[in-house]
N, C-alpha and C positions, 0 to 999 in steps of 0.2 A: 400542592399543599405548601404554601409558602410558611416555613418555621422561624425567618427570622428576617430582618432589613438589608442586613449583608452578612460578611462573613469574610474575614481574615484568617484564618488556621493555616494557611499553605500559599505558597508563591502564585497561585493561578489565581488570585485578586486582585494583581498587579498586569494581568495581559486579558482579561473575560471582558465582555461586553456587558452580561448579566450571568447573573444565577439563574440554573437550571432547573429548578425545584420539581416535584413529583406534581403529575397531573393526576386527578380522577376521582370517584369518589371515595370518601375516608371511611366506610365502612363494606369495600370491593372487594369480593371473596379472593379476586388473583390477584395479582402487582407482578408484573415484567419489570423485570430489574434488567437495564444495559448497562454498555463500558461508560461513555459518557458523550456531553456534547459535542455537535459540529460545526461547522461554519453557523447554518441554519437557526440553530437552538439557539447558537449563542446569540443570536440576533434578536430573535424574536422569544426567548424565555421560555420554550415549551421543551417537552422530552419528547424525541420522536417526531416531529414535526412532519407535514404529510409533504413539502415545497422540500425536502431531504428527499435522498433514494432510499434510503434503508427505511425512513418511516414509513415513506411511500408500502412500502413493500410488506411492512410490517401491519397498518392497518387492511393491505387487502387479503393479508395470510388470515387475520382474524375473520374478514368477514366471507374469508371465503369458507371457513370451519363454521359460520354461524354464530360467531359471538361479534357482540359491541364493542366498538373500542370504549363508547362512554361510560361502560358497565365495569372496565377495568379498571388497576390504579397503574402507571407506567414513570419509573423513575430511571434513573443510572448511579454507578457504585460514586463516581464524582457529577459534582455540581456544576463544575464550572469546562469549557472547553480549553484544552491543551494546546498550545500553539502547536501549529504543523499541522494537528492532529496527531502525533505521537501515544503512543500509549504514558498512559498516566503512572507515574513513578508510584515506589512504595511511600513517600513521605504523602504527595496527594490523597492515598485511598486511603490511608491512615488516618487523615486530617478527615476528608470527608464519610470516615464510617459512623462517628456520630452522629451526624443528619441523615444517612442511611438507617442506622439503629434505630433510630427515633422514629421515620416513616412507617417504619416493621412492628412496634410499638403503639403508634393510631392508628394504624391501618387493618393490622391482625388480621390481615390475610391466612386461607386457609393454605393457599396453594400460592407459590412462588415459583417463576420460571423464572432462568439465569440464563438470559442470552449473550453467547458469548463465555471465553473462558476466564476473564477477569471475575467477571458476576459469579459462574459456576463454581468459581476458589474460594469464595468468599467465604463457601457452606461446604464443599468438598472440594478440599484444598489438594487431595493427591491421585486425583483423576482425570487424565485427559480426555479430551471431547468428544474423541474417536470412540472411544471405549461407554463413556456414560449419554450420550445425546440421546435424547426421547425416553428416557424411561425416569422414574419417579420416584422417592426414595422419601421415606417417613425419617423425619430430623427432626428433635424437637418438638414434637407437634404436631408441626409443617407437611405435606410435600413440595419437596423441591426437586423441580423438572430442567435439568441442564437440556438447552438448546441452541443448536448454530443462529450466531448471528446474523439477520436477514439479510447484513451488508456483505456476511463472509461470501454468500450465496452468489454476489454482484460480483466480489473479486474474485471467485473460483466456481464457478460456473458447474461445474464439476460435481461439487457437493450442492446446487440449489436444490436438488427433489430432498436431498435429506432434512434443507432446512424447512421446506413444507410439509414434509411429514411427520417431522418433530412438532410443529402448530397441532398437526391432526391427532398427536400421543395425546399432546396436555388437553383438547379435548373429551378425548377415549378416557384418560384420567378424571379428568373431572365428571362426567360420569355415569363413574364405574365402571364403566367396561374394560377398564385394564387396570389391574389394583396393584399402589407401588410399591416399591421395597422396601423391607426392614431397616433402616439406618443406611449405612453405607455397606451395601451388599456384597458379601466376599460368599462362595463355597467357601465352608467349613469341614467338607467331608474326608476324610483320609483314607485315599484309595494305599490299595498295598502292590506294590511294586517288587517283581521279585528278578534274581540277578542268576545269568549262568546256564539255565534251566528250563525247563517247564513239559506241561502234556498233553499231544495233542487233544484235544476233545473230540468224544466219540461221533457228535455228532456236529460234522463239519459246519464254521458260519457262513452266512453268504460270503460277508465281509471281513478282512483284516486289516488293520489301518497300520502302518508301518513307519517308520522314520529314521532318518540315520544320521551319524553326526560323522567330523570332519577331524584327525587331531596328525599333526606329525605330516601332513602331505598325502594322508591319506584314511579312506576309511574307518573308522576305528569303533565304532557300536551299530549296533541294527536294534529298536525297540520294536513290539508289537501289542497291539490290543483287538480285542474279539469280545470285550463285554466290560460293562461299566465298572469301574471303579481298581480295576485291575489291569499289570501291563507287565511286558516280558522282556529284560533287557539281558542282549550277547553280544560280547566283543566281536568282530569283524572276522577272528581265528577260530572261533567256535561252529564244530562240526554239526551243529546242531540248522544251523542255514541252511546246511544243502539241505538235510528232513526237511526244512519250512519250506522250502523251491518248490520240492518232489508235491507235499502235503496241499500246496497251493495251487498245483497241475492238474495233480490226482483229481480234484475235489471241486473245481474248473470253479477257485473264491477268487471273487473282486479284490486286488489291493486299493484299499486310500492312503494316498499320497496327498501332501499339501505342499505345494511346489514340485510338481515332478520332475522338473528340466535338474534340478539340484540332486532328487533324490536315486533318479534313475540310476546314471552314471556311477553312484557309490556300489547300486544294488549292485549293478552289472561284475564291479570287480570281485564283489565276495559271495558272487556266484549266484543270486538270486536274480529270473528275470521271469516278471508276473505278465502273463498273456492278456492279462484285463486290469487297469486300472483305473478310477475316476482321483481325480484333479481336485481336490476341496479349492484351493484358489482360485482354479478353473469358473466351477460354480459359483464363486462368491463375484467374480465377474463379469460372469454373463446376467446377474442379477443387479448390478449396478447401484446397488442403493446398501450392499453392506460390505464392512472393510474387507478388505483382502489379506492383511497380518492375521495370523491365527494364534495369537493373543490376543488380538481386540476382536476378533471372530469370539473367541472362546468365552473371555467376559463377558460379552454378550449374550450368546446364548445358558452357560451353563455359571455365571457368577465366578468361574473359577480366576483368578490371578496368577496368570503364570510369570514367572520370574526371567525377566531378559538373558539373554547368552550373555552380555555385557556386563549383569549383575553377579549373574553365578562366576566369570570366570574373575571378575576383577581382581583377588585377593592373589592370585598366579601373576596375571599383568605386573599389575605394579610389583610383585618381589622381583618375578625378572626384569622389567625397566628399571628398576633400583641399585642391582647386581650390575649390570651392563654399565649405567652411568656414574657409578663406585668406580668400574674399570677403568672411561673414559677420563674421569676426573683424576687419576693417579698418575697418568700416561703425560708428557711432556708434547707438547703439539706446535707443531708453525702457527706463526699466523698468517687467515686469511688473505688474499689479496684483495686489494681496495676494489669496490664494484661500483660504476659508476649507476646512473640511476636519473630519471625526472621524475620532480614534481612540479605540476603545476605549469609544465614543461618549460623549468630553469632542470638544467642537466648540473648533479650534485654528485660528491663520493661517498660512499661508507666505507668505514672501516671496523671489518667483522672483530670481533673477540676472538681470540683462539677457543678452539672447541672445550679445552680441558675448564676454561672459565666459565663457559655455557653452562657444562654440567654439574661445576661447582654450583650455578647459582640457582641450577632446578634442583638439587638436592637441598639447598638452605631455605629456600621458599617450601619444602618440601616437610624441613624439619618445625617451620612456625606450621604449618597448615597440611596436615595428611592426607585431605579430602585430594590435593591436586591430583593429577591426572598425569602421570609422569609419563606415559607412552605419549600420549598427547602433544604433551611441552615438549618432546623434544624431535618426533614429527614436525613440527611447525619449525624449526630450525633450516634455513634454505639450505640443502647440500651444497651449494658452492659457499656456504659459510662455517665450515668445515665439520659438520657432518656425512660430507663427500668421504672425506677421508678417514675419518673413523669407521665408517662401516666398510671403507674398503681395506682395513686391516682387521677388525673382529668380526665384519658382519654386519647383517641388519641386525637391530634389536627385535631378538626374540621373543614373542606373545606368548600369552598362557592361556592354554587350553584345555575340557574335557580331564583331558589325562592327567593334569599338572594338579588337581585340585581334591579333594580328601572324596572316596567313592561314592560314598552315600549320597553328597551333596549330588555328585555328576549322574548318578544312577536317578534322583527326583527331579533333577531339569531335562533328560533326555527323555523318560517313559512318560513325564506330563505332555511330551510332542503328538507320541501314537494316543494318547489317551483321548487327545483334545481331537487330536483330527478324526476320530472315530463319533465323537459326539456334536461337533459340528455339520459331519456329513447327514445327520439323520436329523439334522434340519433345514438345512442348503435344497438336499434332495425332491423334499414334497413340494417344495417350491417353486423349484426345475420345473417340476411334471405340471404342476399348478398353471405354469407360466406356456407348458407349450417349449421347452428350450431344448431337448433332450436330445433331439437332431444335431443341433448344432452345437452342444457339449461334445457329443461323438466325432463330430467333422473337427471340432479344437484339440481334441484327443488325438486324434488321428496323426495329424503333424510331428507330435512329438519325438517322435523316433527321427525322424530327417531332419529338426531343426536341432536336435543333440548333435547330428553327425555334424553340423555349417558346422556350431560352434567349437567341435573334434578336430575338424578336419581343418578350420581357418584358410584365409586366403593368402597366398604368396605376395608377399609387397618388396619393392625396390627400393633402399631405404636412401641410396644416392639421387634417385631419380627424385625424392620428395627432397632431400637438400638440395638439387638444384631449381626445384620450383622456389624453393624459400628465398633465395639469391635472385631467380628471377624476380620474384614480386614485391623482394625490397627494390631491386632498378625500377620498379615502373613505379614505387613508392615515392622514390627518390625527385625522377622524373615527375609525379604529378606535384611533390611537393614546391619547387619551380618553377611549374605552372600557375601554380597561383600567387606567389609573387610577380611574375610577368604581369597576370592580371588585375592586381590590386594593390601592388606597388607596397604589399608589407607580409615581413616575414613571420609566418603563421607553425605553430604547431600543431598542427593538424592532431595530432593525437590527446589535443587537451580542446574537451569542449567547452571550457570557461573562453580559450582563445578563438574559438570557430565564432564561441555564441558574440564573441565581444567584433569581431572580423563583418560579422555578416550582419549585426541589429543596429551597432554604434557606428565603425568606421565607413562600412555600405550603403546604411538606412533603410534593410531590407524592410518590410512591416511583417513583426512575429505573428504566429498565428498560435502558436502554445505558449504557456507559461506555468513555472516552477511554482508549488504552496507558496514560495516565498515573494513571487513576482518578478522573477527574472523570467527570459523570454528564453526556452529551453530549444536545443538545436539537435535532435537526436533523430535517426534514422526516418522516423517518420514524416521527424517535420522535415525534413531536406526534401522528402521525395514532394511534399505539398509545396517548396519552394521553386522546384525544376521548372526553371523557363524563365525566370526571375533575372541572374545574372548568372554569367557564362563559369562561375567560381561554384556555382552549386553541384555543378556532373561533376567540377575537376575532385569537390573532395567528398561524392559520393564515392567515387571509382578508388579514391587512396584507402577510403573504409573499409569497400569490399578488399580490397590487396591484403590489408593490414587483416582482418578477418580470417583471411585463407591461410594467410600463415600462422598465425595465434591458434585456428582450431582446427587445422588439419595440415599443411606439410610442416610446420614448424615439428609437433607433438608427435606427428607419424609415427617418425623412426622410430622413439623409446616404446613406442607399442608393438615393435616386431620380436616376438617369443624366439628363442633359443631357435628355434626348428624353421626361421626364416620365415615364419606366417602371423597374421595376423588374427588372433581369436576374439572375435565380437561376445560381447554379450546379446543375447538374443531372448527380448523379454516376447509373454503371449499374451498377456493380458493388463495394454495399459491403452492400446486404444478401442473405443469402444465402436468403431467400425469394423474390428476384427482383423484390423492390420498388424503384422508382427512389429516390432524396434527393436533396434541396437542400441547399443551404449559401449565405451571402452573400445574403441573409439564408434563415432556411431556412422554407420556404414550409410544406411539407409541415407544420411543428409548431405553425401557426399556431391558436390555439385554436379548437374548436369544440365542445368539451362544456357549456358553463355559459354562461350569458348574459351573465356580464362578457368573459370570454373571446371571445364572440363577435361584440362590438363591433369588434373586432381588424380583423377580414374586410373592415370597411364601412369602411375606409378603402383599399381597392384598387375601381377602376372601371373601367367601360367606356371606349372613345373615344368622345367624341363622333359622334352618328351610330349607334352599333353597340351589340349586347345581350349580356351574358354569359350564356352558357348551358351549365348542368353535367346531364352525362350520367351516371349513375349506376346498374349494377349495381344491384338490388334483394336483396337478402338474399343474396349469392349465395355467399357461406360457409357458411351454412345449406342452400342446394340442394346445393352440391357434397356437404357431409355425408351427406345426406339419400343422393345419391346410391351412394358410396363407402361407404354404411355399409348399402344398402338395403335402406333403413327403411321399410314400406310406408305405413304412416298418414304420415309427411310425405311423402314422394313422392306421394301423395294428393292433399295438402293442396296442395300447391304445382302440383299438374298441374290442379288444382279453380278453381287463383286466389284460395284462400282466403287469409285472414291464419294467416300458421301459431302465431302468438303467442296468440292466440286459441282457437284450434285444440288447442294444446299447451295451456291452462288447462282447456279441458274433457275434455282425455283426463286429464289428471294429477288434478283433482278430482272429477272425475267428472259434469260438469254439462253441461245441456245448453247451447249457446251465448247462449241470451239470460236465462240469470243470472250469464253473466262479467262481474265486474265489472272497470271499467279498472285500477286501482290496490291492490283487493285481490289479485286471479286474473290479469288480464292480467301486468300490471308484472312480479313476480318469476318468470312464466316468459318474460320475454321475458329477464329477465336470464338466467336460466339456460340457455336457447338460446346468448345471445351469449355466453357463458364457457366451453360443455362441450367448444369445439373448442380452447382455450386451457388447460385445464385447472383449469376453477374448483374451489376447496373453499367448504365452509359460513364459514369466518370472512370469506374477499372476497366473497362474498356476501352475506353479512348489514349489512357495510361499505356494501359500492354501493347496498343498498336502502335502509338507511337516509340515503344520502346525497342518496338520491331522494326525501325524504323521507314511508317507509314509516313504521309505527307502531313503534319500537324493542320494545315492550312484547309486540307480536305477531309480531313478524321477532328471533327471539331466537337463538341457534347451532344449538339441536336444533332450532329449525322449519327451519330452513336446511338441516340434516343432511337430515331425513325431506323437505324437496321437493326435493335431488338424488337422494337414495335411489326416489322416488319417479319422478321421470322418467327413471331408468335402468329401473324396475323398467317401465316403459308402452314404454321404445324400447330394448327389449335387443339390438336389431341392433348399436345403437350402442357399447353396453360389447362384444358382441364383437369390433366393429372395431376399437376402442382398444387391445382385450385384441394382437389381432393384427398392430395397429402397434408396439406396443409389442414384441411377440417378433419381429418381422422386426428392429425396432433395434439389437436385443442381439443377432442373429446375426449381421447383416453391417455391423452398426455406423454405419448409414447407414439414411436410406429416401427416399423418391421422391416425387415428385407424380405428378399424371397423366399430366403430359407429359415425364416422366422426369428432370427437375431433383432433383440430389445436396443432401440436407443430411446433412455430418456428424455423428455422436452418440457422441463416443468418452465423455461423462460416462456411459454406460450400463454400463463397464466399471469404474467408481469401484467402491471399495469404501466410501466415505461412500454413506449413504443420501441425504444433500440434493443432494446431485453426481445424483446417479441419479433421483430423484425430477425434476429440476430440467431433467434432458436427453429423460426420457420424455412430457414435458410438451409439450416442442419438437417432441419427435417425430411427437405426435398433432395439432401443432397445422400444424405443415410442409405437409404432401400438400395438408393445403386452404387456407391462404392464399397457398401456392405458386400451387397450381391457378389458384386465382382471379388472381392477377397473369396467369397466362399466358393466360390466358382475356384481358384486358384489351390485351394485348401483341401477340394475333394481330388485335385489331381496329385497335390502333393502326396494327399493320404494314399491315394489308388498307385503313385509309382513309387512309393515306401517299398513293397516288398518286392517289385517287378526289378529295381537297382538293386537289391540285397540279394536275389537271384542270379543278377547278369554279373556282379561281384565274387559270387562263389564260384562261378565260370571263369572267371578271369579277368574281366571288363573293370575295370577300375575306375568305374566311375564316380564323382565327389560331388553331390551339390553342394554349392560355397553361400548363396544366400538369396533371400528372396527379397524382391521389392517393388510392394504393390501388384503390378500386374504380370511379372515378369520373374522366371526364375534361372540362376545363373549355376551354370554346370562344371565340372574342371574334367576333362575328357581324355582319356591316350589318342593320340592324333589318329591313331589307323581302324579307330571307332567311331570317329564323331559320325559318319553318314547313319550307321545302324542306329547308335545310343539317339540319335536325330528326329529318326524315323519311328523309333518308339516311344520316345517323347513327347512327338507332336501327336500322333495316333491317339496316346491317352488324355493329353492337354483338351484337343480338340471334341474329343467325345464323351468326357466326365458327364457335362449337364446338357441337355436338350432346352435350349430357348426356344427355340422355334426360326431361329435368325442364325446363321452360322459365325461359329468363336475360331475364326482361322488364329493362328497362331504365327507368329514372324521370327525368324531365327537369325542371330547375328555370331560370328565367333571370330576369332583371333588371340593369339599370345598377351596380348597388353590388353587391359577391358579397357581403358579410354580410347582404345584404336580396331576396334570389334567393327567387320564390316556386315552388311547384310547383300542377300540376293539381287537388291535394285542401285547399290551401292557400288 
């Protein structure tokens, strides 16, 4: 609908190509409102355009719901596209809301979808997307159906099924099968909350949903709820816990928890420890399609708005950052010492403010504008710019908490906790059983107890050992930096990619093969490894990347992560991959290198205690047995019931030799590589990549030999291409597939009309069922040797798991146990689950884990 010839109102007249105007007909019951133009649009004058990926995506959402794109009307909040592609300022949407208005106006659409959250603010402006996406809200007149944009789906892969299942709401919406909300839908209801107190009920509930808060360093409230609209809050000292233990034993009630890795640990210290509990977060992520915060849980199912912890406590915050930087501000301070610094890598000074100036000037910014964020502001101060030195004579600055803030308020943001995870659970749960998942809820329950204790018990780190790696890997820093002046006769800062990209497009004349929105030729990890073989400067300043890396994200950072008690404690999340693998975080253990030998210096600065031996239990090839089995394939099923090496085994079926002229690194090597890739879905170009990285002979590992040896061991293990074939069509029908133990991974990329969306999610697909598998293989022994070490523990045995990864779990042992704690290790590792193919288990130990030997070692 073009309304006018042009249009000046806003700076984007001066850089568009054209105006964007609404397509479709002027009397179309919907209109899809987006952010705005793209490259695309702005070329060719259309919204949405199908030669874009998002529009792509967007007409095959609609017709795969059954509606027309011709039948709709389809505009954006601005008309014109943004350089860069940027999001569009407030002055833009401003200028373009009166051609928007006016669309809304001829068009009188019944129903309006707001893709994206620019669109979505336009009409509910104080709702994020997590919270309101796919449901429909009577405004005006209107409904208006906030949904994920079809491009968010392209850059976070993550949330695509939610943005096709918000297509399938406004559907269901239009209609009627799902009728939308009142305005902008809050609960209204006033549950009553009572303090101190309460009685049991005569007749016990299944469930009690419980929650705890945090104040002072330590537990400080327990709430509970057993029925709607009502909740029971008691300080941490109230005698009335232990009844709730006894009451919750007696009466063999489930507790819900939501986060229980958090909530546990509180219960455990004020005495409360529930023999059954379910996970509401648990459940919300083995279902993969709703959030896992239980306030956007909550909003969602029951309308309620609960109020952030950040909201309730802010009024404590800021009085004590206020307080603190009053104190700062009165005090007489050095000044900083000048810190030298690059940009741009020209090497520059600063010279700090003294601190007492700092907080002069966050309290005067504080005095025009009270909204600032004073804890904030003065966090963001670098300690060596003398916030070192202030908290090392008052302190850190104190936060405000729970406790600090008037009763009432902290008694309706803690009991809205238990309340909410009680009425979440009772709709998580039908969905579970709906789905089939209730097994593997239990098997992710299970762990819990052991993955508290890693995070308890932390591992021993050598905080010298990681400063001298960091010394190390500045000399070989130094040293490669050298190198490439030797090679290219100019001095480069390797650490500034403006200087690499200018080194290696201009001075070289390498040919880019990526480029910036802006058209410069981009030089960053990826592109360097597509440049490898080009000139001899390309290894020298991958290898200073990696250097620089290892110390920036792990021996640099190490040491300040070593706790009082000489150990390192991980965070240890359950539920953020959805192959059912654990991660770390602070610091993340899990990514700690072990491919390369510099990398794997890393390791050997984590130890034993004194006294005790580390010891890692390790799964044997067991993504290859699971294949093997799931696909069965008789010669590896063979091989591995034989005790053969199957690496070996697969050189002599693939080239047809007998075993004693495999050679290691001719015929071994590149099919072991090829084993470990086909469940991942290797092609000949990453293969030919890793072998030569292994270093194969390039001259003889060329693309087409890489072609014809996958070709070739599909063509010896054809079970296997039919499995894949079959995975693959189970994806595309139900948009999902399974492992063995029944764990969901979503695949809604199978329904892209881009081929690398598709390509990229049947990948996933085939690769799912068995590294799923194999965690849950890993998960039922953690579960099963949960209370067999809690036992050998009250005997004496002190034994510690420290952490698991992937296939393999790491022990901390008293030296004159490790054969027993060894032997009942592997006994339950190895016999958890029956494949039909034997899960031998491999054992390595020593004091330093980067120096763990095993049996063949």
């Amino acid at each position: 609908m073009k309304l006018a010839n042009t249009c000046n109102l806003c700076k984007l007249s001066k850089s568009r190509r054209k105006i964007v105007w609404g397509e479709g007909p002027e009397d179309a019951g919907i209109m899809f409102i987006g952010e705005g133009p793209g490259k695309w649009e702005d070329s060719t004058g259309r919204p949405f355009v199908e030669k874009a990926k998002a529009g792509e995506e967007h007409t095959a959402y609609l017709r795969r719901n059954g509606l027309n794109r011709k039948d709709t009307y389809t505009t954006n909040i601005v008309k014109c596209r943004v350089p860069d592609d940027e999001d569009p300022d407030e002055e833009c949407v401003k200028a373009c809301s009166y051609w928007l208005n006016e669309e809304i106006r001829l068009v009188d659409p019944s129903i309006i979808v707001c893709l994206g959250a620019l669109a979505t603010h336009k009409f509910i402006p104080d709702l994020d997307m997590e919270l309101c996406h796919g449901i429909g809200y009577k405004i005006n007149g209107r409904t208006i159906i906030p949904c994920y944009h079809p491009a968010a789906g392209l850059h976070r892969p993550e949330i695509m099924a939610l943005c096709q299942n918000d297509y399938k709401q406004v559907v269901k919406i239009m209609y009627g099968q799902v009728k939308p909300k009142p305005a902008i839908y809050w609960d209204t209801s006033t549950p009553v909350y009572e303090a101190h107190t309460f009685t049991f009920p005569e007749q016990p509930p299944k469930v009690i949903a419980i929650d705890t808060e945090w104040a002072r360093g330590k537990g400080w409230n327990l709430t509970a709820c057993w029925e709607h609209g009502k909740a029971y809050f008691l300080l941490a000292d109230n005698p009335l816990i232990a009844q709730l233990d006894n009451y919750i034993r007696t009466n063999n009630i489930t507790v819900l928890l939501h986060n229980a890795l958090y909530d546990l640990p509180v219960l455990k210290d004020m005495g409360l420890i529930p023999d059954k509990i379910v996970d509401t977060m648990i459940l919300a992520y083995l279902l993969q399609d709703e959030p896992q915060g239980l306030k956007a849980l909550a909003y969602r199912v029951t309308g309620r708005r609960m109020f952030s912890y950040e909201e309730t406590i802010r009024p404590a915050r800021q009085q004590k950052a206020l307080d603190y930087l009053c104190l700062i501000a009165s005090e007489s301070w050095p000044k900083p010492e000048a810190i030298p610094y690059q940009a741009k890598g020209v090497w520059k000074v600063k010279n700090p403010w003294p601190i007492n100036k700092k907080a002069t000037r966050i309290l005067s910014d504080y005095s025009k504008s009270p909204d600032i964020e004073l804890r904030e502001r003065w966090l963001n101060i670098d300690p060596n710019e003398g916030r070192g030195i202030a908290e090392a004579k008052f302190g850190l600055m104190p936060d405000g908490e729970l406790c600090d803030i008037p009763f009432e308020d902290a008694l309706k943001y803690a009991c809205q906790d238990a309340e909410m995870t009680l009425a979440v659970y009772e709709y998580l749960w039908p969905r579970i059983h709906e789905l089939e998942l209730e097994d593997v809820f239990w098997m992710d329950v299970s762990i819990l107890p052991m993955v508290m204790g890693m995070m308890e018990h932390g591992i021993k780190a050598d905080p010298d050992k990681f400063r001298s790696l960091t010394e190390y890997y500045n000399t070989k820093k130094e040293l490669l930096q050298k190198k490439v002046y030797e090679l290219t006769d100019r001095d480069v800062q390797l650490g500034s990619h403006q200087q690499v990209r200018k080194l290696l497009f201009e001075d070289l004349g390498l040919k880019a093969v990526k480029f910036t929105k802006t058209g410069l030729e981009q030089a960053d990890d990826k592109v360097l490894a597509m440049l490898q073989g080009t000139h001899p400067v390309i290894e020298v300043i991958r290898d200073w990347r990696g250097y620089d890396k290892l110390i920036n994200t792990y021996s640099g950072p190490m040491p300040n992560r070593i706790a009082a008690d000489g150990r390192i404690h991980p965070k240890i999340k359950v539920t953020r991959a959805d192959t059912g693998r654990l991660s770390t975080a602070e610091p993340n253990l899990m990514a700690v290198p072990n491919q390369d030998e510099e990398g794997r210096k890393m390791r050997e600065g984590f130890v034993a205690e004194e006294g005790y031996v580390l010891v890692e239990g390790d799964y044997s090839q067991i993504e290859l047995r699971l294949l093997a089995k799931m696909a069965n394939e008789p010669s590896m099923i063979k091989t591995f019931t034989d005790g053969k090496d199957i690496h070996t085994m697969t050189a002599c079926e693939v080239f047809g030799l007998p075993e004693s002229q495999i050679d290691k690194y001719k015929h071994r090597l590149p099919c072991k590589r090829v084993n470990f890739g086909i469940p991942y879905g290797t092609e000949a170009q990453g293969l030919m990549e890793t072998l030569i990285k292994d270093g194969a002979d390039p001259s003889t590992w060329t693309l087409t030999a890489c072609e014809d040896l996958i070709k070739a061991w599909f063509d010896r293990f054809s079970r296997v291409r039919d499995y894949i074939a079959e995975i693959h069509a189970y994806a595309r029908r139900h948009g999902y597939v399974r492992d063995m133990f029944g764990r969901i991974k979503l695949t809604p990329g199978v329904y892209s009309p881009n081929k690398w969306v598709v390509m990229d999610a049947l990948r996933q697909a085939q690769n799912q069922p068995i590294q799923a598998s194999a965690q849950g293989i890993i998960k039922l022994a953690m579960g099963k040797l949960t209370p067999i070490y809690r036992q050998l523990r009250s005997e004496g045995i002190d034994i510690r798991s420290l952490i698991q990864i992937h296939d393999a779990l790491l022990n901390e042992i008293p030296e004159q146990h490790v054969v027993f704690c060894n032997l009942v290790t592997k006994s339950v590792m190895e016999t958890t689950t029956n494949i039909g193919i034997p899960t031998p288990v491999d054992f390595k130990e020593g004091t330093v884990w980067g120096l763990m030997k095993g049996e063949d070692d």
